[in-house]
C-alpha positions as CSV (number, residue, x, y, z in Angstrom):
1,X,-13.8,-81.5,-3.8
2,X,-16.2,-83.4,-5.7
3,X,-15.2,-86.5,-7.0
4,X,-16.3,-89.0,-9.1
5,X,-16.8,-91.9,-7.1
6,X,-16.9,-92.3,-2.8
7,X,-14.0,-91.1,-1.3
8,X,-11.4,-93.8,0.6
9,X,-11.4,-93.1,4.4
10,X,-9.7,-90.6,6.0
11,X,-6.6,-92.0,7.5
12,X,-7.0,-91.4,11.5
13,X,-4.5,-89.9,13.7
14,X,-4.5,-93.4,15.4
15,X,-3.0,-95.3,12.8
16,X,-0.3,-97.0,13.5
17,X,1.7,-95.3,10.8
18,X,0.7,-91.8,12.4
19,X,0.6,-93.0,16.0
20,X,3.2,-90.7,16.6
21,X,1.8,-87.6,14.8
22,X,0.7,-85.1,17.1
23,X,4.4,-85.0,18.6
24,X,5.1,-81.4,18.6
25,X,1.9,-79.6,18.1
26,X,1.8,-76.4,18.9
27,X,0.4,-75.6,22.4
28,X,-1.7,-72.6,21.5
29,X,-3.4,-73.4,18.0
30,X,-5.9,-70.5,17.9
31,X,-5.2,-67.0,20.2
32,X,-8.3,-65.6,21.8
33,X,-8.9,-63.0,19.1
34,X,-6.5,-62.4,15.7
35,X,-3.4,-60.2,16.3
36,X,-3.8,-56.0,16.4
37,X,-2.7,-55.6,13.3
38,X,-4.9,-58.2,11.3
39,X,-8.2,-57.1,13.5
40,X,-7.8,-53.6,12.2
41,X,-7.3,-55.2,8.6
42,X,-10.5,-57.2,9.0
43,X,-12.2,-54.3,10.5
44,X,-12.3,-53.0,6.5
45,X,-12.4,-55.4,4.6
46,X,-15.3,-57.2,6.0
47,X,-17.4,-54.3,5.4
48,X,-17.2,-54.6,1.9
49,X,-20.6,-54.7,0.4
50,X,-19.9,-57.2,-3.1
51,X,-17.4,-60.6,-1.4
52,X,-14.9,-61.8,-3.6
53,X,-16.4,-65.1,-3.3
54,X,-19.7,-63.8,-5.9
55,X,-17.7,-62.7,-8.0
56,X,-16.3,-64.3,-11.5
57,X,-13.5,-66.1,-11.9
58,X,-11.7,-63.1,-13.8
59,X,-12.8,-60.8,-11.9
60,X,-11.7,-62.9,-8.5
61,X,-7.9,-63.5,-10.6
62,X,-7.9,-58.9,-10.6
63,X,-8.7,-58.7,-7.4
64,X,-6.6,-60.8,-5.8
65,X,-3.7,-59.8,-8.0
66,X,-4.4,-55.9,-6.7
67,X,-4.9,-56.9,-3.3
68,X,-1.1,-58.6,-3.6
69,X,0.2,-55.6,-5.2
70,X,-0.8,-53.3,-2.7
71,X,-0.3,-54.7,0.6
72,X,3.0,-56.6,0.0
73,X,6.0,-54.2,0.3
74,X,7.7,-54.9,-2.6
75,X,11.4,-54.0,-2.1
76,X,13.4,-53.5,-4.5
77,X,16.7,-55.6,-5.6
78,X,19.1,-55.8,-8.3
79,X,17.2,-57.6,-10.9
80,X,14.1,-58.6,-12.3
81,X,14.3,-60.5,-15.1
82,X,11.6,-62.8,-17.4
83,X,12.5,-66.3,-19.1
84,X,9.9,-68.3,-20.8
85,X,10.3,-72.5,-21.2
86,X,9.0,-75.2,-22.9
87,X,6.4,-77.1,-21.0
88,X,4.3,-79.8,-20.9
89,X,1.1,-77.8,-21.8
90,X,2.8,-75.1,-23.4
91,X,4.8,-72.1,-22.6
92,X,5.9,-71.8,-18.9
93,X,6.5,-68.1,-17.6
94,X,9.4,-67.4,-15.2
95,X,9.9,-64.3,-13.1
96,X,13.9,-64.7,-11.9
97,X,15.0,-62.3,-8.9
98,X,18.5,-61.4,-7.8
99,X,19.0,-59.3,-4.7
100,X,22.6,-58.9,-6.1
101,X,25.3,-59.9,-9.1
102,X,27.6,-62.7,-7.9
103,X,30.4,-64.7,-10.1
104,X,29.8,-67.5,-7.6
105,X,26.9,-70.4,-8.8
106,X,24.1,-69.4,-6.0
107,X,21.3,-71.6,-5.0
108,X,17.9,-71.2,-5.8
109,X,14.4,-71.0,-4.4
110,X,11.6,-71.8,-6.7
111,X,8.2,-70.3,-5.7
112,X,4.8,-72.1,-6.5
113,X,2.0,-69.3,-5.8
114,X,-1.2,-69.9,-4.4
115,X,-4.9,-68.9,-5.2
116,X,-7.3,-71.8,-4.9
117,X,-6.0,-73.1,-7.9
118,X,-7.9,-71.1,-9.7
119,X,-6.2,-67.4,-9.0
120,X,-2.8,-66.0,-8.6
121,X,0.2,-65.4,-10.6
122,X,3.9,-64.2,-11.2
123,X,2.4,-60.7,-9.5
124,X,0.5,-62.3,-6.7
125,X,4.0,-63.6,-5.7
126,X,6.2,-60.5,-5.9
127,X,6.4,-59.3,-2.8
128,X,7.0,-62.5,-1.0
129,X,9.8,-63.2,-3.7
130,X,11.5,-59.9,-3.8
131,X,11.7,-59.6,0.0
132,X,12.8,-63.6,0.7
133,X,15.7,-62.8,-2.3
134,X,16.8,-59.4,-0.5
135,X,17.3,-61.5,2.7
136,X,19.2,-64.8,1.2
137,X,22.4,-65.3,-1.3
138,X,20.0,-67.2,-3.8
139,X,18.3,-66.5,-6.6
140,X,14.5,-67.0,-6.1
141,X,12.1,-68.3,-9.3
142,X,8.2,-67.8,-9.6
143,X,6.5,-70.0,-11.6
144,X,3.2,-69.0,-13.7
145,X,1.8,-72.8,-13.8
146,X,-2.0,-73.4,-15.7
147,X,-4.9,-72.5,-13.7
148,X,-8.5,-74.3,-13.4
149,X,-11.1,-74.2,-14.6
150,X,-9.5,-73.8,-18.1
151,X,-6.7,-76.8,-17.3
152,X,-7.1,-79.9,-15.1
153,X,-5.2,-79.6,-11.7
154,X,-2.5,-82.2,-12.5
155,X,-1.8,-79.6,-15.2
156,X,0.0,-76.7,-12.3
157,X,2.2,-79.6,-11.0
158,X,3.1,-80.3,-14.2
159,X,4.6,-77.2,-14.7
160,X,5.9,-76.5,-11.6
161,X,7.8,-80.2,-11.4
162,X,9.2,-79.2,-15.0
163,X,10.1,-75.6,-14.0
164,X,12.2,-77.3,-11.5
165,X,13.7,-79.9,-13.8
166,X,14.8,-77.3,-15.9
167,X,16.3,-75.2,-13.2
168,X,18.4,-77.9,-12.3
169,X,19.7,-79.0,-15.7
170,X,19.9,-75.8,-17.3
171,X,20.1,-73.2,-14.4
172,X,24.0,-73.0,-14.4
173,X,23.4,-70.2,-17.3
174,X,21.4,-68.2,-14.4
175,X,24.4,-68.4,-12.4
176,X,22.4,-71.1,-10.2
177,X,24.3,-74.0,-8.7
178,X,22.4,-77.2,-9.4
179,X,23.2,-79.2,-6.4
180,X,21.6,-76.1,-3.9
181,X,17.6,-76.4,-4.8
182,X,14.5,-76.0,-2.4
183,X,10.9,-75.1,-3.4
184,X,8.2,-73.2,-1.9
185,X,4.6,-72.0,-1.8
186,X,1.7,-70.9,-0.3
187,X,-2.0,-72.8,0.2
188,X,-2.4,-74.2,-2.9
189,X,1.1,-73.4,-3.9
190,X,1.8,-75.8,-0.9
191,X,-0.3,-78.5,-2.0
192,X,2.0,-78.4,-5.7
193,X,5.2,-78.7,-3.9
194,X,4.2,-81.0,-1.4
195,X,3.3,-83.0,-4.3
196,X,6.4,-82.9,-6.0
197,X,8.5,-82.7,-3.2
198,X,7.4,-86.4,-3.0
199,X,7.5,-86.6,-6.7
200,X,11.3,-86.0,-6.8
201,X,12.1,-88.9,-4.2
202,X,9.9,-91.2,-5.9
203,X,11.4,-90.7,-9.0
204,X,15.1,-89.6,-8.4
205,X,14.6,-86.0,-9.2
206,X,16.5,-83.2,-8.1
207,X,17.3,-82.8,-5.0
208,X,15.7,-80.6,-2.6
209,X,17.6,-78.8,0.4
210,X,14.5,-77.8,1.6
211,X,10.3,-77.5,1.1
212,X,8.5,-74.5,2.3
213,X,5.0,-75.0,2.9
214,X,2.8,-72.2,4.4
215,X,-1.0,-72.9,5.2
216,X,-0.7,-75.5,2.6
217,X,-4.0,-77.8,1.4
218,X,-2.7,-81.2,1.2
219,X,-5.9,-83.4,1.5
220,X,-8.5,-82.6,-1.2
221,X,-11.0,-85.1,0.1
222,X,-10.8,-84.5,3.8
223,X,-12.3,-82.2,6.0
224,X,-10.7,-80.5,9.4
225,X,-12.3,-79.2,12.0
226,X,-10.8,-75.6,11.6
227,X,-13.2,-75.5,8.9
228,X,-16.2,-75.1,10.7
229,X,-14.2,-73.0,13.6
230,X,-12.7,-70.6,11.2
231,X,-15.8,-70.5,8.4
232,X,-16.1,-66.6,8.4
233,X,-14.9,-63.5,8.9
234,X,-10.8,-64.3,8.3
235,X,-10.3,-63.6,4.9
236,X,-11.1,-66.8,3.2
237,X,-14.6,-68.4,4.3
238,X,-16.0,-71.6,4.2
239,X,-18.4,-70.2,1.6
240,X,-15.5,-69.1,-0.6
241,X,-13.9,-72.5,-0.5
242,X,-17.2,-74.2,-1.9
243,X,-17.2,-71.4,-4.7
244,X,-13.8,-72.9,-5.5
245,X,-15.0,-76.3,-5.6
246,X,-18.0,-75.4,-8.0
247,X,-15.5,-73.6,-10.6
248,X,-13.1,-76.3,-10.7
249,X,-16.0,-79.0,-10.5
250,X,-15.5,-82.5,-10.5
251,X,-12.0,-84.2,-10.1
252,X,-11.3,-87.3,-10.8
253,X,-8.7,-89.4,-8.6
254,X,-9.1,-86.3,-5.7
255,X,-7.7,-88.9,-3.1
256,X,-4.6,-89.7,-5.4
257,X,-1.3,-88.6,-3.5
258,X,-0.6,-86.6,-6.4
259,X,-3.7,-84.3,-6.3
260,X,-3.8,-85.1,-1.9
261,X,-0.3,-85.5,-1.2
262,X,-1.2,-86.0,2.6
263,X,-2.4,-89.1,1.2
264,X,0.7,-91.0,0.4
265,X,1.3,-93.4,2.6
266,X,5.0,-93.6,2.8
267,X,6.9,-90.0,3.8
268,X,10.1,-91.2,4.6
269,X,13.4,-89.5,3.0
270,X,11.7,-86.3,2.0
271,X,13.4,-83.0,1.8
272,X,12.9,-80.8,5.5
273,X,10.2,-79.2,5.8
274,X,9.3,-75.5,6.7
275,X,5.7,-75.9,7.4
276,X,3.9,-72.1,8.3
277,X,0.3,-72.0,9.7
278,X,-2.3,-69.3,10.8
279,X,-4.5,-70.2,13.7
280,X,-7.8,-68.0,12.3
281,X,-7.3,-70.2,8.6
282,X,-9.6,-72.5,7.6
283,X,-7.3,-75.0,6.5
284,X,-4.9,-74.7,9.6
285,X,-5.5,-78.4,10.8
286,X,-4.4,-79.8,7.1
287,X,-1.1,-78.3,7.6
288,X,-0.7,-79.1,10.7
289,X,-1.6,-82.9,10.3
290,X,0.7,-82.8,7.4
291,X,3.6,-81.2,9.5
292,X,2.8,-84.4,12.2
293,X,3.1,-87.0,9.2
294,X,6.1,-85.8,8.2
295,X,7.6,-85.8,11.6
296,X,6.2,-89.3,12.3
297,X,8.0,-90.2,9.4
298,X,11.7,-89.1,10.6
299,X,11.5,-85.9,8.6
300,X,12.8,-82.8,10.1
301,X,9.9,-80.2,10.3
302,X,10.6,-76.8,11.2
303,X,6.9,-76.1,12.2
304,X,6.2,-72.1,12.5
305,X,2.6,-71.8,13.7
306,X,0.9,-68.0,13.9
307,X,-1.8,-68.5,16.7
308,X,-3.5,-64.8,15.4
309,X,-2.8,-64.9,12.1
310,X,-5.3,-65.8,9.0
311,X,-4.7,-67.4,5.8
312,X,-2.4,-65.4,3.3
313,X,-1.1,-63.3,5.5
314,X,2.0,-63.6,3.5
315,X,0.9,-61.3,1.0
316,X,0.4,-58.4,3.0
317,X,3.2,-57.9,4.9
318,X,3.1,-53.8,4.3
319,X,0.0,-54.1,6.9
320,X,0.4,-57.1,9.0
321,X,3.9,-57.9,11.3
322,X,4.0,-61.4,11.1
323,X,4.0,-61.8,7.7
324,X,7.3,-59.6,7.7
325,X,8.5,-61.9,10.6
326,X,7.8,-64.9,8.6
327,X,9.6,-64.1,5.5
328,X,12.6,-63.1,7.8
329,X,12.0,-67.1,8.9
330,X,11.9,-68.6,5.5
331,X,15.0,-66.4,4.4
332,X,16.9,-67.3,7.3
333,X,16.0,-71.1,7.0
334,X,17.2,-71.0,3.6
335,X,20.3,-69.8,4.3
336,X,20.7,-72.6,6.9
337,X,19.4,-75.2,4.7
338,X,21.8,-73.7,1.7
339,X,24.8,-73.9,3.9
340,X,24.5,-77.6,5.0
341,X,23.4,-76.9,8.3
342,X,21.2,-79.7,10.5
343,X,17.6,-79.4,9.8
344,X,16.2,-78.0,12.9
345,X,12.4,-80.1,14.1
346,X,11.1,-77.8,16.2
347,X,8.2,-76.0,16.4
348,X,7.6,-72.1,17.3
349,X,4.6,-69.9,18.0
350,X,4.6,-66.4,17.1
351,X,1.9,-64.0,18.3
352,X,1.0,-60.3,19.4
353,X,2.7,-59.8,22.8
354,X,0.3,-59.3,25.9
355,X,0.0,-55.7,26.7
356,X,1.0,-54.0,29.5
357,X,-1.5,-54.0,32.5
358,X,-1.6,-50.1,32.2
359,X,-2.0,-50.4,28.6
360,X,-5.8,-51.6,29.0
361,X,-7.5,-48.7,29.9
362,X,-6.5,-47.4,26.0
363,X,-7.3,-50.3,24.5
364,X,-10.8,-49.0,22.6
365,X,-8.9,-45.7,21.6
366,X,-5.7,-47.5,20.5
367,X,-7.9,-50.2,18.7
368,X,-10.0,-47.1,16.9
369,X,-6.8,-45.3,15.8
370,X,-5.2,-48.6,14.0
371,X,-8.1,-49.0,12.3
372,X,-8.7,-45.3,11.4
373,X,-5.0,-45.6,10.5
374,X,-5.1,-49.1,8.6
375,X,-8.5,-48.4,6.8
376,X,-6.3,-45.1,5.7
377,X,-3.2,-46.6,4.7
378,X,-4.8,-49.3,2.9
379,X,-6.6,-46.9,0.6
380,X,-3.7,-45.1,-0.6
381,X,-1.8,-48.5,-1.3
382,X,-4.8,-49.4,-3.3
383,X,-5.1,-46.1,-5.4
384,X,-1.6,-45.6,-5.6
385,X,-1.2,-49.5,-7.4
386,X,-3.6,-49.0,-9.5
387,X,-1.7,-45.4,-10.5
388,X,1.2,-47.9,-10.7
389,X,-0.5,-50.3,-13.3
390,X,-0.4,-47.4,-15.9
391,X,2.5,-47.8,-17.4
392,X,6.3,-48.9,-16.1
393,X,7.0,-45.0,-14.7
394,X,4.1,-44.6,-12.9
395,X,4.7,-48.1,-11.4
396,X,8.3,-46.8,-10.4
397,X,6.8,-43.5,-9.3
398,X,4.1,-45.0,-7.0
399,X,6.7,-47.2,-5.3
400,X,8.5,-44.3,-4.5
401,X,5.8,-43.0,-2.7
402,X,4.9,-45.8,-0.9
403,X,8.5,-46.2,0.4
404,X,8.7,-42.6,1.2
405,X,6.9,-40.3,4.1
406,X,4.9,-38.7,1.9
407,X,2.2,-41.4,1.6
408,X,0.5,-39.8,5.3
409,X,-1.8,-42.5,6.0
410,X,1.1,-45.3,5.7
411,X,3.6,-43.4,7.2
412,X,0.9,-42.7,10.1
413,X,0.4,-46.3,10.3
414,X,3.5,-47.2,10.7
415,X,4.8,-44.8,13.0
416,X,2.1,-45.9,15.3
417,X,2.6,-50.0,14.9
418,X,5.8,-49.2,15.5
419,X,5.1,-47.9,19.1
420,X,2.8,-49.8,20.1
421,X,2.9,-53.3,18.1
422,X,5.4,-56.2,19.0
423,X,5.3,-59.6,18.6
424,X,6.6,-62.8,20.7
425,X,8.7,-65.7,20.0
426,X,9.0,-69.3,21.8
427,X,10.1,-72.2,20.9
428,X,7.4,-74.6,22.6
429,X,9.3,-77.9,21.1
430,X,11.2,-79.8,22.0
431,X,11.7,-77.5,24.9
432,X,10.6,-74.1,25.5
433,X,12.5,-71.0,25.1
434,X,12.0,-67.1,24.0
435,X,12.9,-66.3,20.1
436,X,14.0,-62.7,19.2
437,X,11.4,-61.4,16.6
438,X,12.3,-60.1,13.1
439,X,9.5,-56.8,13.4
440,X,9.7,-56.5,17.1
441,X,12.6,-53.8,19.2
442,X,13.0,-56.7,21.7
443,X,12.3,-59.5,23.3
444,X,8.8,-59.8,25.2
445,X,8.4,-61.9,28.1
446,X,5.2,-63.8,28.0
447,X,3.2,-66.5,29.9
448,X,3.2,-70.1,28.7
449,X,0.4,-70.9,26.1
450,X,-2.6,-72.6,27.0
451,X,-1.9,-76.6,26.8
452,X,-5.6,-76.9,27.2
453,X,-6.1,-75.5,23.7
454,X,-3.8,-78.6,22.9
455,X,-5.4,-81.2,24.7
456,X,-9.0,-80.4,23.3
457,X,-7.9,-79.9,19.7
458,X,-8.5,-83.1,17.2
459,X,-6.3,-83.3,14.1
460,X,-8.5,-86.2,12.9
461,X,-10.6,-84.9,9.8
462,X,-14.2,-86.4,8.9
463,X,-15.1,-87.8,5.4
464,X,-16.5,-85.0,3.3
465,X,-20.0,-85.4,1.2
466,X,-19.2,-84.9,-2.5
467,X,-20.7,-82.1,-2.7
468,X,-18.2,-80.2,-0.2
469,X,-15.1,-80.7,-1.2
470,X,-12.2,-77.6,-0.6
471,X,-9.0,-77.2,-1.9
């Protein structure tokens, strides 16, 4: 991002406070093409004529919020409620989920959403809630925090940090236990609780059982190489990063740890981590440096890496697997984390399972059907959301649908995914071993990843121009 004055260098994986960093990288960082499902998603939705990235900033913050409604599932669960707090800029919106009532205090998970900063919100976050409080004995939190270009960036960490204050001095009357906290978000979500993450140790805050951080952007100042590797066609671009930059414009103190918490130099005694990452995402090497920092500084990191996926595939987890499957691993971490368990440092790739040799003659007419089938589905989500936005029965009505077999291009969709889509776990660290998979009927054997991915991969970023700075 552009700041006001030359950035300091970019700390190198070499220094002597990161000579230990690249312990536990995953072997495979980028698959040879994305996984079934996301290539039929991208299929679509790069052959729309108008990009998000030319349009407004209101009209990005509708888009994105209908893209997040449609393609997340959106379960259903006991409650939704809405609670509104004093903050330091004003008013600070809370959406509160409960999968069930309890009489027992429960923990809680406090979501930060992402967006560039500049887009998102409580609905943005919904499905990624809903399903993560189905799956846990917690209650989870969004947080609405202020958004640039109207508020500086220190004002969304702000919020958040004070969101969680409250929650742990006042959450008893939500039935939340106090001593049982961890935070999450996603992208720039991540970079906010990254930042107060450190924030709470610094200043004897609450403490945190865990941090979640998937495809988080923890250095505003410098640049990765998956930048330039993943600049286009995966969602977000290159060229949608720099719109970001020029809406937000210049920010002062960009290398500060609290703006670029990758840039604090001491990382020792933070919460565990759960650090997610997408091998077709731009920012992929910023988490992943991040994840190695942490690590080199004795904190557990429970590194789950997605060799085909692209950035935010979290949000659409009604089309794409692994966004399913990595719910299912934040839920299940949570749990661990919630019950005193050990914090596991491991790391794990998830990707589409190799198919069957006698599978490849089909491959072109399996390929066009998904994405006959995904283009399809897609549409109706779409159309039936923005039915939904009418009012709070159509809303119910269209959920109904969608969870239902009368939707035909969905139910299509899925009917076929499911006999013909699975997805593989390993463990690649500390030693190597086969994970069941939260979407997949069983167990796939697979080969070994590529360590020569590894071992031609640099983590170390270059020293960004002013005029290129990404969140």
């Amino acid at each position: 991002m552009k700041t006001s004055s030359s950035p300091k260098p970019s700390p190198s994986m070499n220094d002597e406070s990161t000579r230990l960093a690249p312990r536990g990288m995953p072997l495979t960082l980028r698959s040879p093409c994305p996984d079934r499902d996301v290539r039929a998603f991208l299929r679509w939705l790069n052959l729309a004529p108008a990009r998000i990235e030319n349009r407004s900033v209101p009209t990005q913050r509708k888009l994105w919020r209908l893209m997040a409604l449609a393609l997340g599932r959106r379960p259903r669960v006991a409650s939704v409620t809405h609670r509104t707090i004093a903050g330091p800029g004003g008013p600070i919106e809370l959406r509160i989920f409960s999968a069930h009532p309890s009489k027992e205090p429960r923990p809680a998970f406090l979501w930060c959403h992402g967006g560039g900063f500049i887009v998102g919100g409580l609905d943005s976050g919904d499905s990624i809630c809903r399903s993560i409080a189905l799956a846990t004995d917690c209650v989870v939190i969004a947080v609405r925090y202020r958004l640039a270009p109207e508020h500086p960036l220190t004002a969304g960490r702000e919020d958040f940090l004070e969101a969680l204050h409250w929650v742990a001095q006042f959450g008893a009357c939500l039935g939340i236990d106090p001593d049982r906290l961890a935070i999450g978000g996603d992208s720039a979500g991540g970079n906010i609780c990254a930042a107060v993450a450190q924030h709470t140790v610094r200043h004897n805050g609450p403490r945190l059982s865990l941090q979640v951080l998937a495809y988080p952007a923890t250095d505003l100042v410098a640049e990765f190489p998956s930048l330039e590797e993943n600049a286009s066609g995966f969602l977000i671009s290159q060229r949608l990063l720099r719109g970001v930059v020029a809406h937000i414009g210049e920010i002062p103190d960009a290398d500060d740890p609290w703006l670029s918490p990758r840039r604090q130099p001491d990382l020792r005694g933070l919460a565990p981590a759960m650090v997610i990452s997408a091998g077709f995402d731009p920012i992929r090497d910023d988490g992943l440096d991040y994840a190695a920092r942490l690590r080199a500084a004795e904190v557990p990191v429970d590194l789950l890496h997605y060799p085909g996926q692209v950035h935010g595939f979290l949000n659409f987890d009604a089309l794409i697997d692994a966004g399913r499957d990595a719910l299912h691993r934040i839920a299940c971490a949570l749990n661990k984390a919630f019950s005193g368990d050990a914090a596991p440092d491991r790391t794990i790739e998830v990707a589409d399972a190799a198919p069957a040799p006698k599978a490849w003659p089909l491959r072109p007419i399996t390929e066009l059907l998904m994405t006959s089938l995904t283009g399809w589905a897609t549409a109706e989500r779409v159309w039936l959301t923005l039915f939904g936005r009418l009012s709070p029965t159509t809303d119910q009505a269209a959920r109904r649908l969608l969870e239902s077999r009368l939707v035909p291009g969905d139910f299509l969709r899925r009917s076929a995914a499911a006999q013909s889509h699975a997805l593989e776990a390993r463990q690649t660290w500390p030693h190597a071993t086969r994970l069941p998979c939260a979407t997949s009927r069983q167990p796939h054997a697979s080969s070994p990843p590529s360590a020569a991915a590894s071992a031609s991969h640099r983590l170390t970023p270059r020293k960004r121009s002013p005029k290129e700075r990404t969140p």
